[in-house]
C-alpha positions in Angstrom: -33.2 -28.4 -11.2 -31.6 -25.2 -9.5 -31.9 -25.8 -5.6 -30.5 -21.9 -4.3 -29.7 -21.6 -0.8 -31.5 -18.3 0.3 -30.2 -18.3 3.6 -26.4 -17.4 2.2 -28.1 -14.4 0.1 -29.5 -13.4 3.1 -26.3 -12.5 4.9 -24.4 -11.8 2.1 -22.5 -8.3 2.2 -21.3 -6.1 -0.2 -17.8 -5.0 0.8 -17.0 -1.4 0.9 -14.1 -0.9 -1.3 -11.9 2.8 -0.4 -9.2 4.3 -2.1 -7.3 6.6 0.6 -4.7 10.0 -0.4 -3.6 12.7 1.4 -2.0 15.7 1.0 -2.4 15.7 -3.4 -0.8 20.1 -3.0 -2.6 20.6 -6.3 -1.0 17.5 -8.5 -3.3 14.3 -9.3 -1.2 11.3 -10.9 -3.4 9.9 -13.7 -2.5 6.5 -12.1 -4.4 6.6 -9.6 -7.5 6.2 -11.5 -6.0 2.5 -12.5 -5.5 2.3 -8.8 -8.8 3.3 -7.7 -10.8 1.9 -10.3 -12.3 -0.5 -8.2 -13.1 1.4 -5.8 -16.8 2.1 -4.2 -15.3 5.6 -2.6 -12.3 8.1 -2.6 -11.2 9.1 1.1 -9.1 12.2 0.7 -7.1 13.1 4.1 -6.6 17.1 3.2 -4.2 19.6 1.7 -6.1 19.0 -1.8 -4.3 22.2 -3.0 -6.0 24.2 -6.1 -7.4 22.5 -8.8 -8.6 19.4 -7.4 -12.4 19.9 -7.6 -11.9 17.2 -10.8 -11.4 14.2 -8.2 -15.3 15.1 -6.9 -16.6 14.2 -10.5 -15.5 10.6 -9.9 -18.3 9.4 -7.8 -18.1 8.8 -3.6 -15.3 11.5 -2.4 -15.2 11.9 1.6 -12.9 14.3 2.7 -11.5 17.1 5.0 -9.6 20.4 4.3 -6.0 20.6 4.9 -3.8 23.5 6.5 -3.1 25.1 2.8 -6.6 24.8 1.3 -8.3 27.7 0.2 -12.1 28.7 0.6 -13.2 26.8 -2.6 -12.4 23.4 -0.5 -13.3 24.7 3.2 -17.0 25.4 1.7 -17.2 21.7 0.2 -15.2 19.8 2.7 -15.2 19.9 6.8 -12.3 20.3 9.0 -13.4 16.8 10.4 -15.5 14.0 9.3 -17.8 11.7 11.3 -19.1 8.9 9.9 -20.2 5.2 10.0 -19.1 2.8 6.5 -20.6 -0.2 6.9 -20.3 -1.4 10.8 -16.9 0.9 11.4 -17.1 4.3 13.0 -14.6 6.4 11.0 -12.9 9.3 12.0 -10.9 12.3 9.4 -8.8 14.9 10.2 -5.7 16.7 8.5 -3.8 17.1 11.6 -4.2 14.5 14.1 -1.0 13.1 14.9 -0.9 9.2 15.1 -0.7 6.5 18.0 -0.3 7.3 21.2 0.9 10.9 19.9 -1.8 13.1 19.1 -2.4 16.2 19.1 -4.7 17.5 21.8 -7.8 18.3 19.8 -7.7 15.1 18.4 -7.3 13.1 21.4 -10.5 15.3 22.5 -12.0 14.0 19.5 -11.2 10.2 19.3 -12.6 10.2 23.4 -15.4 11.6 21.9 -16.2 9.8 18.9 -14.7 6.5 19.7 -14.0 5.5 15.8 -12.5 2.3 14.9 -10.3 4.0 12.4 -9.1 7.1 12.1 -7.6 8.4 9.6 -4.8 11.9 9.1 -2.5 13.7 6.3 -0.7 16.3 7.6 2.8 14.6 7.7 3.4 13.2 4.3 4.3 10.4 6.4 2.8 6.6 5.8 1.4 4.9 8.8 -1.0 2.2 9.4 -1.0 1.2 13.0 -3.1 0.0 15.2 -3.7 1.8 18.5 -4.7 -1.0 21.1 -5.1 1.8 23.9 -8.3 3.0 21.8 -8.8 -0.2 20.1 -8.5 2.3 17.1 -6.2 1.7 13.3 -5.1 4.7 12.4 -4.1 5.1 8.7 -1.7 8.2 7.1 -1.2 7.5 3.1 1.3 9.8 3.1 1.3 11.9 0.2 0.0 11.7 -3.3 1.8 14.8 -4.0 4.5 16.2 -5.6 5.4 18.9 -2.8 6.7 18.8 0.5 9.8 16.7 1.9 8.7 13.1 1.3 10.6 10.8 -0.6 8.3 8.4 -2.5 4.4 9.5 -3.2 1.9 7.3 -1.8 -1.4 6.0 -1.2 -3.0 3.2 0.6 -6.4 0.7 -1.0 -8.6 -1.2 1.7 -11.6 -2.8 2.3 -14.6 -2.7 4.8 -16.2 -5.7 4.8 -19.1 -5.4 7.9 -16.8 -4.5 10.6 -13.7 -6.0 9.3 -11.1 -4.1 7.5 -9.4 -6.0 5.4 -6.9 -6.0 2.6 -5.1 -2.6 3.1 -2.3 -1.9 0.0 0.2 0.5 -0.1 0.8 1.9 -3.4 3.9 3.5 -4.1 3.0 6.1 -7.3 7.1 6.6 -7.7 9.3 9.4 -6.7 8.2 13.3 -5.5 10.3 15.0 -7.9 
């Protein structure tokens, strides 16, 4: 005889799995599909450079338009996203600048919003920090790239799980060059 407890379905969840890049500048590393694989939705931070419309075709993208990005990505993507995955208010610009350093717009912005993550490109540099000022984590993967100064391309894997994030990964693809 199978006795089910109904009362743990209940208020089971379904976590949220996210695979975050920034700052691609035209070049998508096959491994990040082995990366992402798992993943419910792609976050992409800006600077998608040309050619990227591909990453689209592989189910959930989120994103924003970066500083180089032409028309074909300003008419698909916002300069800033708003939204609300699972119980955490998420905020996405390119250029935002990171704890307690941001740039004025976006400190206009996180008043405004008051996310529980926000997430920026821009930089090329990683950063996951928590902002206790804001009660905020802000998250920069870097760059998934092959242009611009960094040294190592990168990209970051979490979870949203209710209003828990949980089990962040940074993924070092290898060298720029």
């Amino acid at each position: 005889m199978l006795i089910l407890n109904v009362s743990n379905l209940i208020n089971f969840q379904q976590l949220t799995r996210i695979g975050l890049l920034s700052d691609t500048h035209g070049f998508l590393d096959e491994t990040i599909w082995k990366h992402f694989d798992s993943c419910d939705e792609i976050w992409h931070a800006g600077d998608w450079g040309p050619g990227l419309e591909l990453l689209t075709t592989k189910g959930t993208v989120r994103g924003v338009y970066g500083n180089i990005d032409d028309n074909r990505i300003r008419t698909v993507f916002p300069e800033q996203l708003v939204f609300t995955c699972e119980k955490i208010k998420v905020l996405i610009r390119h250029i935002g600048g990171y704890p307690p350093n941001y740039n004025p717009e976006t400190r206009k912005e996180l008043a405004l919003h008051q996310p529980q993550l926000f997430i920026a490109g821009h930089s090329h540099i990683l950063k996951v920090m928590y902002d206790p000022k804001i009660q905020c984590l802000h998250m920069n993967p870097g760059a998934a790239g092959k242009q611009g100064w960094h040294k190592t391309r990168t990209i970051i894997r979490f979870a949203i799980d209710g209003s828990d994030i949980k089990n962040c990964e940074v993924i070092e693809l290898g060298p720029r060059g």
